[in-house]
Backbone as a chain_set.jsonl record, in Angstrom:
{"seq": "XXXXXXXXXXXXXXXXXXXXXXXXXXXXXXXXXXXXXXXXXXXXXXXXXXXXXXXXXXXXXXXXXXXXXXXXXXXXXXXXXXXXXXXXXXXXXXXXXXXXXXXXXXXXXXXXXXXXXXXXXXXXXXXXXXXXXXXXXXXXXX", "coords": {"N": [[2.52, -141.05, 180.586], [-0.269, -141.362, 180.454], [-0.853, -138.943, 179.106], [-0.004, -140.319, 176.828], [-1.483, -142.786, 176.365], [-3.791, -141.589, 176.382], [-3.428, -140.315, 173.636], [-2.73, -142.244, 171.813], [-5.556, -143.78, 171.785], [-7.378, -141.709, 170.877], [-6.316, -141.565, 168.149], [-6.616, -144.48, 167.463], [-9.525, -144.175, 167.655], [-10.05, -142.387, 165.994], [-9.453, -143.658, 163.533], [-10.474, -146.131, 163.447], [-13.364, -144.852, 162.944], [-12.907, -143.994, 160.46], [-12.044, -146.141, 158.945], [-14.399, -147.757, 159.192], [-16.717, -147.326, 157.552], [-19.099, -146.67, 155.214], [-19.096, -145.2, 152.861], [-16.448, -144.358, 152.788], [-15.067, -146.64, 151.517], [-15.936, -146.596, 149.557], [-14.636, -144.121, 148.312], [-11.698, -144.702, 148.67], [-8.973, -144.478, 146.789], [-6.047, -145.6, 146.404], [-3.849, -147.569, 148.322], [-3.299, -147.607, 151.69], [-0.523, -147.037, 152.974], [1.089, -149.284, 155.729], [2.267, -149.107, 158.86], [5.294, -149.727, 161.103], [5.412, -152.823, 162.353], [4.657, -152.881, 165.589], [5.428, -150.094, 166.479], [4.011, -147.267, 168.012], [3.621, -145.1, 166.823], [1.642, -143.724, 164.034], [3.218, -143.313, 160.436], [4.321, -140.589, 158.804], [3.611, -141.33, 156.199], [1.163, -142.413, 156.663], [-0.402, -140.977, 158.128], [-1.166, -138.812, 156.094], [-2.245, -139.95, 154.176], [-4.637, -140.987, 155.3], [-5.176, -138.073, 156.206], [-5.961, -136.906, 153.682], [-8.22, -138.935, 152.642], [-10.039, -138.212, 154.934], [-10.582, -135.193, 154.034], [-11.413, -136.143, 151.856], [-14.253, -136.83, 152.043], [-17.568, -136.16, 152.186], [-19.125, -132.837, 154.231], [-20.771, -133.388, 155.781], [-20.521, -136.017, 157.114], [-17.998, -135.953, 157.826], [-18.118, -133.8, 159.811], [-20.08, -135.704, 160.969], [-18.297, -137.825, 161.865], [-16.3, -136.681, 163.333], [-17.904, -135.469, 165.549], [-18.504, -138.274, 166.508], [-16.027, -139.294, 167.364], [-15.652, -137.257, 169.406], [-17.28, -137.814, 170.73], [-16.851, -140.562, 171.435], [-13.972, -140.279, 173.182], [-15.094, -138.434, 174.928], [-16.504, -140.827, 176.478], [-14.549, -142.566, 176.698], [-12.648, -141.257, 178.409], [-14.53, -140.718, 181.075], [-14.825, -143.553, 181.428], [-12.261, -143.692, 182.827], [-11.675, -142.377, 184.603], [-13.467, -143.25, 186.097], [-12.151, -145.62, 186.86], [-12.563, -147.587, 185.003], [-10.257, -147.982, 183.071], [-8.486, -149.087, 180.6], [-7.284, -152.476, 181.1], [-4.639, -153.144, 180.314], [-2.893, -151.397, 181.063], [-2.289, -151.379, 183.695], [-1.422, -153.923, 183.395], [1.087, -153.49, 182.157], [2.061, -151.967, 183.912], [2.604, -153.697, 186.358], [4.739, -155.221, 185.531], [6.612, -153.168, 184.686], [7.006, -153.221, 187.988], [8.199, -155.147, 188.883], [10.692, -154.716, 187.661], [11.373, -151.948, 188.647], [10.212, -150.822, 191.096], [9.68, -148.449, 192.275], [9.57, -146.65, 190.417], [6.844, -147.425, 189.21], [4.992, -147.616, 191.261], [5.05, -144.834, 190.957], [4.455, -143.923, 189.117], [1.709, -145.106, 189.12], [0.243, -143.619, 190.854], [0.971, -141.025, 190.309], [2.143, -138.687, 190.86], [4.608, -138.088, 193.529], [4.658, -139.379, 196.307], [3.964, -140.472, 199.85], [3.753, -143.534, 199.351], [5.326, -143.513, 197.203], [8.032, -143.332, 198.094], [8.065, -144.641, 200.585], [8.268, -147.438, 199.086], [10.687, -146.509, 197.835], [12.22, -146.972, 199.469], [12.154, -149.316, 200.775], [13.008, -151.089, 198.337], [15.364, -149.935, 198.06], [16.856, -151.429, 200.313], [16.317, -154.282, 200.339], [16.023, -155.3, 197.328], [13.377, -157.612, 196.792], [11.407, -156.662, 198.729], [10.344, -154.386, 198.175], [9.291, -154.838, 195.373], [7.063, -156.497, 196.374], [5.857, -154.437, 198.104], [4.997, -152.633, 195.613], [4.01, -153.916, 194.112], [1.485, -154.337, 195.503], [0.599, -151.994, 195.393], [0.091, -151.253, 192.535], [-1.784, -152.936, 191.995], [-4.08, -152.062, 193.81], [-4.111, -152.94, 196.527], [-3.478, -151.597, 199.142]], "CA": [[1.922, -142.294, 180.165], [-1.404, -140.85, 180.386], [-1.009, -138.575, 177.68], [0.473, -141.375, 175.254], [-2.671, -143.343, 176.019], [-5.459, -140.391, 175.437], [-3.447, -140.393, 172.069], [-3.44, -143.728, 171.158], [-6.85, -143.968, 171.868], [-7.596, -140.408, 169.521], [-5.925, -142.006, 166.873], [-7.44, -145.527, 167.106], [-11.003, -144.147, 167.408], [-10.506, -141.706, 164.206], [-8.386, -145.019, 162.496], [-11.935, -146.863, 163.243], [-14.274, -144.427, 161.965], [-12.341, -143.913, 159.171], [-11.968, -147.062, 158.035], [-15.879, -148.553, 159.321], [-17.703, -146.277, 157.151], [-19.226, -147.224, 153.26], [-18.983, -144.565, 151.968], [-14.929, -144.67, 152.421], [-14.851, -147.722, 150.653], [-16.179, -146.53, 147.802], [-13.612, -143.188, 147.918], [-10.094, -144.618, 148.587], [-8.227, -145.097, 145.457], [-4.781, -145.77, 146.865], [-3.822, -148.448, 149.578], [-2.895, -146.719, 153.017], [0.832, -147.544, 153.721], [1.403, -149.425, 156.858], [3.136, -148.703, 159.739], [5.72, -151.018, 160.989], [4.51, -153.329, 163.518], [5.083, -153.042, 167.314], [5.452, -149.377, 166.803], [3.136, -146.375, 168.437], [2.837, -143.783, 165.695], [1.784, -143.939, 162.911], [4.196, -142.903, 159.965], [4.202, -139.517, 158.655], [2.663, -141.344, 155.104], [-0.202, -142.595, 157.338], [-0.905, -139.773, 158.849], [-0.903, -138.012, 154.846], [-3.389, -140.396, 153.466], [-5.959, -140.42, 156.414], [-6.242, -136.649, 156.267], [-6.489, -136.979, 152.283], [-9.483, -139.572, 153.02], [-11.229, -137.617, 155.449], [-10.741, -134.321, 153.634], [-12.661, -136.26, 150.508], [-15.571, -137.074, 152.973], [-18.692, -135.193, 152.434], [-18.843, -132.086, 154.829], [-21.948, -133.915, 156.633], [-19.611, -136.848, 156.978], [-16.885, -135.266, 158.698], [-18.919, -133.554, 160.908], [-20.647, -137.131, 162.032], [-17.12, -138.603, 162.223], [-15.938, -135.498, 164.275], [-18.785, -135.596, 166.385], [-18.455, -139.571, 167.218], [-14.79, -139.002, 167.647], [-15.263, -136.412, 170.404], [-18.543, -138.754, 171.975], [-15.867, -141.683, 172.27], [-13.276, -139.32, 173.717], [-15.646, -138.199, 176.43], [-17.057, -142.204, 177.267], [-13.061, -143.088, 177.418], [-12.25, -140.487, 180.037], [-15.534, -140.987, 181.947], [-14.638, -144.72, 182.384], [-10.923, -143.693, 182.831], [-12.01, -141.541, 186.187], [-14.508, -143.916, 187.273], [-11.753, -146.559, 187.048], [-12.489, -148.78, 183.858], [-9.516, -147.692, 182.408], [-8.211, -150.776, 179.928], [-6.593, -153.527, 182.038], [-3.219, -152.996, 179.815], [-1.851, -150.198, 181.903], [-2.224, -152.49, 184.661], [-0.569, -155.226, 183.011], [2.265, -152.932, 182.15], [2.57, -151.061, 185.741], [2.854, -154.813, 186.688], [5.811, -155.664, 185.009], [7.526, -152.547, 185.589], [6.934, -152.782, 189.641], [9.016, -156.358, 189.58], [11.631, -154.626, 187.112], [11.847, -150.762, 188.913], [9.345, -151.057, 192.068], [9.42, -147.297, 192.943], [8.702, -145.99, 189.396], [5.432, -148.179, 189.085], [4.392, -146.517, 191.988], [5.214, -143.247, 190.794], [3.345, -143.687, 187.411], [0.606, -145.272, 189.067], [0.238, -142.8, 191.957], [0.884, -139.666, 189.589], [3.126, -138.046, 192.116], [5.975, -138.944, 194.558], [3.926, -139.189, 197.921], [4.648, -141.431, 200.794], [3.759, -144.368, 198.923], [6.299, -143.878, 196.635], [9.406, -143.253, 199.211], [8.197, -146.576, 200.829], [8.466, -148.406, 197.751], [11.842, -146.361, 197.141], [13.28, -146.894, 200.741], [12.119, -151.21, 200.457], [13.888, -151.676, 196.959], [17.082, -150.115, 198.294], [17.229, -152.068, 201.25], [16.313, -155.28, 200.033], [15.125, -155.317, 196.479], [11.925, -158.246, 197.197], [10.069, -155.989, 199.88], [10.048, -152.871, 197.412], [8.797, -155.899, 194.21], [6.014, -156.723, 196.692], [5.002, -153.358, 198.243], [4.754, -152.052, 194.619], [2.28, -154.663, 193.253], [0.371, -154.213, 196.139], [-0.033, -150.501, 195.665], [-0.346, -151.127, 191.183], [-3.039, -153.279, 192.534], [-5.035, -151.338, 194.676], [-4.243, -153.978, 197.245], [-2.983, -150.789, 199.719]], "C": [[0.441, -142.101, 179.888], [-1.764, -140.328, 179.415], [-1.089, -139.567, 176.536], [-1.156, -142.097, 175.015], [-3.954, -143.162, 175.362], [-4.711, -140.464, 174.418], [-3.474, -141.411, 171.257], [-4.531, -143.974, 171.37], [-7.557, -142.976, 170.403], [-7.255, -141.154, 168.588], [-6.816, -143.568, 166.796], [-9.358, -145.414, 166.841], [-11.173, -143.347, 166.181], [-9.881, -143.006, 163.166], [-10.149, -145.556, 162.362], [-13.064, -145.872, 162.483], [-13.959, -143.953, 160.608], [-12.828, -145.149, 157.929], [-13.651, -147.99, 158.22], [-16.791, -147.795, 158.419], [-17.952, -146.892, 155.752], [-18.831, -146.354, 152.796], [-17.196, -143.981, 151.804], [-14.244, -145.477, 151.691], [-14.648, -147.235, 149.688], [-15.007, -145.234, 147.677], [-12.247, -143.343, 147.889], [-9.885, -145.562, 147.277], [-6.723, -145.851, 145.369], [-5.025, -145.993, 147.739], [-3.28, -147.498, 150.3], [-1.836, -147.301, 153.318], [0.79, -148.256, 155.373], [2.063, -148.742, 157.89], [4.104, -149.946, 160.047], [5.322, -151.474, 162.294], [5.16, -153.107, 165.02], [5.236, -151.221, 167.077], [4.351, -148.335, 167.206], [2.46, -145.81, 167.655], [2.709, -144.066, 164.745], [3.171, -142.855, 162.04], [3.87, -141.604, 159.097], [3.128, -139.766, 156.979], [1.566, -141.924, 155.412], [-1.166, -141.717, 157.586], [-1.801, -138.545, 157.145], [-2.473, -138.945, 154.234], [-4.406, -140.559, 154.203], [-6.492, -139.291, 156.172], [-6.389, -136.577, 154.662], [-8.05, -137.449, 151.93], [-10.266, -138.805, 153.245], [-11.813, -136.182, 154.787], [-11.903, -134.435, 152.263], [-14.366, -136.795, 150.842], [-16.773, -135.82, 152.602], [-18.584, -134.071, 153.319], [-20.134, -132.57, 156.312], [-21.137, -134.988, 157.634], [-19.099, -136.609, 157.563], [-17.223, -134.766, 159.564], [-19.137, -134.332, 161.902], [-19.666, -137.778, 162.894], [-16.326, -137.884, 163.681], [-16.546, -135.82, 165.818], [-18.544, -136.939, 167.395], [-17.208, -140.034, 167.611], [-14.845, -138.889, 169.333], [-16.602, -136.977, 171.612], [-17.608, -139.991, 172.627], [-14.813, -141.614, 173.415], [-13.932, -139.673, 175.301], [-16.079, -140.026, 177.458], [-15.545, -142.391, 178.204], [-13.084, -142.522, 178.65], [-13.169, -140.347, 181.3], [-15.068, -142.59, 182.37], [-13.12, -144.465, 182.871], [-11.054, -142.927, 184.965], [-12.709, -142.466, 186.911], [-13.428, -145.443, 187.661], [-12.286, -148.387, 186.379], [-11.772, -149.136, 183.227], [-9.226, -149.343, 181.281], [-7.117, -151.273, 180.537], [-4.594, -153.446, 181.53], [-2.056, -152.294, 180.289], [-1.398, -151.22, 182.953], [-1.234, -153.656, 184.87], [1.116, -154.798, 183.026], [3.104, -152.271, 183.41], [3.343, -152.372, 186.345], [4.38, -155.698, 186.495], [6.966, -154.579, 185.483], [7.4, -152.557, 187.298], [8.004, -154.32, 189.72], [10.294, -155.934, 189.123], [12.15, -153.554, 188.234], [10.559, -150.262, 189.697], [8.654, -149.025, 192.202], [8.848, -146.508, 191.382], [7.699, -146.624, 189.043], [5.155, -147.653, 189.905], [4.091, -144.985, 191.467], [4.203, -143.311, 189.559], [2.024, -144.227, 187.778], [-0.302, -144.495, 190.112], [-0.079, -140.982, 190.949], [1.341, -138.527, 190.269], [4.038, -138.787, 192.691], [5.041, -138.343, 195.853], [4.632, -140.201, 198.946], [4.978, -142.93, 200.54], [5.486, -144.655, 198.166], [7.953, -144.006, 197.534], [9.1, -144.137, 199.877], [8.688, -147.339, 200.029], [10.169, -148.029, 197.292], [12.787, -147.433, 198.342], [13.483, -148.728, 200.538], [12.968, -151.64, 199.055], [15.536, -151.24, 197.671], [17.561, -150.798, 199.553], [17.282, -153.521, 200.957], [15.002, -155.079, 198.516], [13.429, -156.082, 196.384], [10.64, -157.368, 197.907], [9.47, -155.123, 198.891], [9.068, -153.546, 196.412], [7.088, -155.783, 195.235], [4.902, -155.806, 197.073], [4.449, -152.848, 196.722], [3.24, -153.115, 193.515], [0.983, -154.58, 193.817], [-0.202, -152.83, 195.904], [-0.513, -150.808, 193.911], [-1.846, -151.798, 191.299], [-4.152, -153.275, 193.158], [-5.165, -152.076, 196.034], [-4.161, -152.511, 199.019], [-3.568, -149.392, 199.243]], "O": [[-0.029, -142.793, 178.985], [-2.689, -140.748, 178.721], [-1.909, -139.645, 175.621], [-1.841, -142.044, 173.994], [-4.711, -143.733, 174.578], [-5.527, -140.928, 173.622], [-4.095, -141.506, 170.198], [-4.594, -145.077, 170.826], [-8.033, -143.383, 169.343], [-8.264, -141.533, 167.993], [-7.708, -143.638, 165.95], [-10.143, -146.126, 166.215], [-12.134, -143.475, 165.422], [-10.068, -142.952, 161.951], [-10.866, -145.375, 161.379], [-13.563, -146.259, 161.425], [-14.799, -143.574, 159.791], [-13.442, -145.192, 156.862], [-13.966, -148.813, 157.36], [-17.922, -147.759, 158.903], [-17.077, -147.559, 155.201], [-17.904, -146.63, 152.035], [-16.806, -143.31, 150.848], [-13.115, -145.272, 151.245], [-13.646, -147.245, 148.974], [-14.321, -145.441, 146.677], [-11.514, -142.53, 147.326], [-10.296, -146.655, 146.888], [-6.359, -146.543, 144.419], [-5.896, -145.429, 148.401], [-2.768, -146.532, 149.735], [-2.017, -148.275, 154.047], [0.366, -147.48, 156.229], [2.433, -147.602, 157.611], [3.92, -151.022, 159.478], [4.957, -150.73, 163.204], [6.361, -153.288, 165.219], [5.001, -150.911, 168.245], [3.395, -148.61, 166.481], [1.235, -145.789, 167.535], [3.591, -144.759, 164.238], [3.864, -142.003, 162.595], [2.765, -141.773, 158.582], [2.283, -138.972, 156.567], [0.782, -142.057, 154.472], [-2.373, -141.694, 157.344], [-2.743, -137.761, 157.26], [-3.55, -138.413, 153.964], [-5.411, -140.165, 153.612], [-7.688, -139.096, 155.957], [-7.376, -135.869, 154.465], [-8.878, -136.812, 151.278], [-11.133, -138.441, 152.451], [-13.005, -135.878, 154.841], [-12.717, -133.641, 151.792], [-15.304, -137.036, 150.083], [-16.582, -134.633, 152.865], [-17.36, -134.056, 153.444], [-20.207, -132.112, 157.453], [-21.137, -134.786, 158.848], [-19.573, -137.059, 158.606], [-16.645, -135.189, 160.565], [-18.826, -134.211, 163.087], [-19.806, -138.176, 164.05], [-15.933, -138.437, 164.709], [-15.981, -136.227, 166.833], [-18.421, -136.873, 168.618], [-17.153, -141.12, 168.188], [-14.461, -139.668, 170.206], [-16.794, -136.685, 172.792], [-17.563, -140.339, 173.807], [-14.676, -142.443, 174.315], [-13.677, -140.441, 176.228], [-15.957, -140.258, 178.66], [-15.297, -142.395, 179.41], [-13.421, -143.045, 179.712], [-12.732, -139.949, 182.38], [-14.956, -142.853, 183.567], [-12.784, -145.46, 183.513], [-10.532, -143.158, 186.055], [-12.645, -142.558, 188.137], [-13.777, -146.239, 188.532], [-12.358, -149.535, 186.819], [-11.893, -150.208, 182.634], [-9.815, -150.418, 181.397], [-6.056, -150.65, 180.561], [-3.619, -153.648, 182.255], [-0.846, -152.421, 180.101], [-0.292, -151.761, 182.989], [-0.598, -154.131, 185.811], [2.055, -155.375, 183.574], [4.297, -152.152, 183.693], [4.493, -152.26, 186.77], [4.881, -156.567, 187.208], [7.89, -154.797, 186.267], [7.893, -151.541, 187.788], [8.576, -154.474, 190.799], [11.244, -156.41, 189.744], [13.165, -153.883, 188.848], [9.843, -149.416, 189.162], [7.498, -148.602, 192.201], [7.79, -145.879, 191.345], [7.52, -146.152, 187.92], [4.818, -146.563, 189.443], [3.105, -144.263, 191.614], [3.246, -142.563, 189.355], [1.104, -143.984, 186.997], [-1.504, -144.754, 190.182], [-1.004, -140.171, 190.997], [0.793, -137.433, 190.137], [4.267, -139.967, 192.424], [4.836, -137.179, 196.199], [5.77, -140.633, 198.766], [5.899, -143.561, 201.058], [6.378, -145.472, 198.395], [8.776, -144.901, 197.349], [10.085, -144.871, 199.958], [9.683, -147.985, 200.357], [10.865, -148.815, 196.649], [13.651, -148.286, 198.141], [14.53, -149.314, 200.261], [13.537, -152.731, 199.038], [16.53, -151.96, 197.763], [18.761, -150.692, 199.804], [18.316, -154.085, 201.316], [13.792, -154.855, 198.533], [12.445, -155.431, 196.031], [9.426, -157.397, 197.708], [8.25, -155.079, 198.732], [7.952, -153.026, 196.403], [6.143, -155.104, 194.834], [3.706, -155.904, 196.801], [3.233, -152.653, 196.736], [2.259, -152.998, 192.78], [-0.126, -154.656, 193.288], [-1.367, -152.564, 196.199], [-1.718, -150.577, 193.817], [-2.861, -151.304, 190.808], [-5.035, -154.133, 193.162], [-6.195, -151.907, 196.688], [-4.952, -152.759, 199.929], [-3.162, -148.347, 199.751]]}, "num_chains": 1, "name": "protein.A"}
C-alpha cells in the first residue's frame, strides 16, 4: 500500500508539472486521452503522450521539472516519516478495520506483531472487540 501511494504521488507530481507550466501550453498539439475515472493508472496512451510532451520540453526544462519532481518526492517522504502522511490512508485503514479488523492492523503496523494477533484473536472470538481494538490501533489511540 505504501508503494502504490509513493507512485501515485510520482505520477501526480510529474502530471502537475507537466501540465502547470507555459511553455507546455504553447507545445501540445494533440489532446491527452483520458483515463477512465475511478481508476489508478493511467492508460498506456497517457503514459505515451506525457513522455512525448516532456521529451519536446527544452533540455533546461526537463531538468527544472526533474529537479522539482525529485524536491517534492523528498518533502512527501519527510512528512510521511514525521507522520503528515495524507489523512486518506487513514480514512481507508478505517473502513477496512470495521470490514477485516486484523488486516488494518497489519497494513497499518507493517508487520504481524502482537498487535496484530490481538486484533486477530478478538475478531475470531467475537467479531465487535477485534472492529474496536483495530480502530483504536489505525488511530493511534493504543
Amino acid at each position: 500500500m505504501k508503494k502504490l501511494n509513493t507512485r501515485l504521488f510520482a505520477c501526480a507530481v510529474i502530471a502537475l508539472t507537466t501540465i502547470s507550466s507555459p511553455v507546455l501550453a504553447t507545445t501540445v498539439v494533440e489532446p491527452v486521452p483520458v483515463s477512465v475515472p475511478g481508476s489508478a493508472e493511467p492508460t498506456p496512451a497517457e503514459v505515451k503522450a506525457a513522455m512525448e510532451n516532456f521529451r519536446a520540453l527544452p533540455r533546461k526544462e526537463r531538468k527544472d521539472r526533474i529537479k522539482e519532481a525529485k524536491k517534492m518526492m523528498k518533502e512527501y517522504r519527510a512528512d510521511k516519516r514525521a507522520g503528515k502522511a495524507a489523512e486518506t490512508d487513514q480514512v481507508l485503514l478505517a473502513i477496512l478495520a470495521i470490514l477485516l479488523p486484523p488486516l488494518a492492523v497489519y497494513l497499518k503496523e507493517g508487520e504481524i506483531n502482537s498487535k496484530f494477533w490481538i486484533s486477530l484473536i478478538l475478531t475470531l472470538l467475537f467479531w465487535i472487540p477485534g472492529v474496536v481494538y483495530a480502530l483504536l490501533v489505525v488511530f493511534d489511540a493504543i
